[in-house]
PALUMPA-420603 format. One record per residue: x, y, z of N, C-alpha, C in turn; residue in three letters. Coordinates in steps of 0.2 Angstrom, whole numbers, plus 5000, padded with zeros to 4 digits. Example, Ala and Ser with C-alpha at 12.3 -4.5 7.8 and 13.67 -1.06 7.14 Angstrom:
<sites>
506649725039506249785039506649845039ALA/506449895035506849955036506450005039SER/
</sites>
This chain:
<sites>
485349594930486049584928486349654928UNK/486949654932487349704933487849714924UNK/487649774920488249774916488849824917UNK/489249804911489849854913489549944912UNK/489049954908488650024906488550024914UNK/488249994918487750014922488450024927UNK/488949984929489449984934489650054932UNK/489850074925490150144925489950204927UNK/489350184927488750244927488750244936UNK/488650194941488550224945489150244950UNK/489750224949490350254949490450314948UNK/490350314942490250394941489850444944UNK/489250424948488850454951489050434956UNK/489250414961489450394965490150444967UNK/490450434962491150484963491150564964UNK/490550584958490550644958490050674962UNK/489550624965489250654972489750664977UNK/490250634979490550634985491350674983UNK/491250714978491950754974492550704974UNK/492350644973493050604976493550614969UNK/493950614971494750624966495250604969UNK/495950584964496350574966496750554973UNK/496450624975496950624982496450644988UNK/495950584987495250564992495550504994UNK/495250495002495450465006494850435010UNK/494650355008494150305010494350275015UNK/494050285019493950205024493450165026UNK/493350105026492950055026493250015028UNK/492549965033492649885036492349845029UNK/492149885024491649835022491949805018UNK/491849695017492249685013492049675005UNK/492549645001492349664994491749604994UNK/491549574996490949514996490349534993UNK/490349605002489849675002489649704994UNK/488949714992488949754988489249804990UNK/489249854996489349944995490049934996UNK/490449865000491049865000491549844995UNK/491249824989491549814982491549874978UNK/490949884976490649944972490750024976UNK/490250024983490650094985491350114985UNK/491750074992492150094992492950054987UNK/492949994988493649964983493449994975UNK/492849964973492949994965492850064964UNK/492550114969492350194967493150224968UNK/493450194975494250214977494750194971UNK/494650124965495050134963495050174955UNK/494050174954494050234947494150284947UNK/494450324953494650394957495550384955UNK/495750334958496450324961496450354968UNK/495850334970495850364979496450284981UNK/496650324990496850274993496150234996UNK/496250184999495650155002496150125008UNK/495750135015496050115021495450065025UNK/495550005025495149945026495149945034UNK/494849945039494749925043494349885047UNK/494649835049494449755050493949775057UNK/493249745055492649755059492749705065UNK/492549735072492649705077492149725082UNK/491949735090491449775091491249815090UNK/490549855090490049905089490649965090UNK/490749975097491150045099491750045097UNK/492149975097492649955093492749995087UNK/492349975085492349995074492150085075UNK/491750095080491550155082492350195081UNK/492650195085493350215089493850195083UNK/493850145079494450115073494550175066UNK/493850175067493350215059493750285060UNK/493650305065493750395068494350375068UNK/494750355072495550365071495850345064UNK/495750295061495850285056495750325050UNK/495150365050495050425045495250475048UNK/495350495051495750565054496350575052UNK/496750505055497550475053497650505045UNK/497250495041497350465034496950535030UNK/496450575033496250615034495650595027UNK/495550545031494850525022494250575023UNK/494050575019493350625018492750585017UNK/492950515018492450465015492450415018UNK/491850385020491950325025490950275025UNK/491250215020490750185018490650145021UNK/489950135022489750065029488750075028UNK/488650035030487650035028487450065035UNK/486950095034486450135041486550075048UNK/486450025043485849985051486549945053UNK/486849955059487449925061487249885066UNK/
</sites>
């Protein structure tokens, strides 16, 4: 059972591993469905007041190429997605 203690706590770790604040800058395909697309990036972006830049998943090299221009554009520092693609 996910509690609210427990959601606050790994946000918190979460945030302050990746120094994220205010004027941090996330990009993700993942959707909020995703656990890391919910919890890493839509809810750690919004207990920051980071911006979040959503990038709609499409090919392998596709998403490769969308991720990097995307983040660079936006100049995010953070860019949440799971190892095994």
């Amino acid at each position: 059972m996910v509690t609210h203690g427990n959601l606050a706590h790994n946000l918190t770790t979460i945030t302050r591993s990746l120094y994220a604040k205010d004027d941090t800058v996330v990009v993700s395909w993942l959707p909020q469905y995703h656990d890391m697309g919910l919890i890493g990036s839509h809810l750690g972006a919004t207990y920051v007041c980071a911006a979040v830049a959503i990038a709609r998943r499409g090919s392998h090299i596709h998403w490769l190429l969308l991720v990097y221009v995307a983040a660079t554009a936006v100049g995010a520092v953070s860019s949440c997605h799971p190892s095994a693609l």
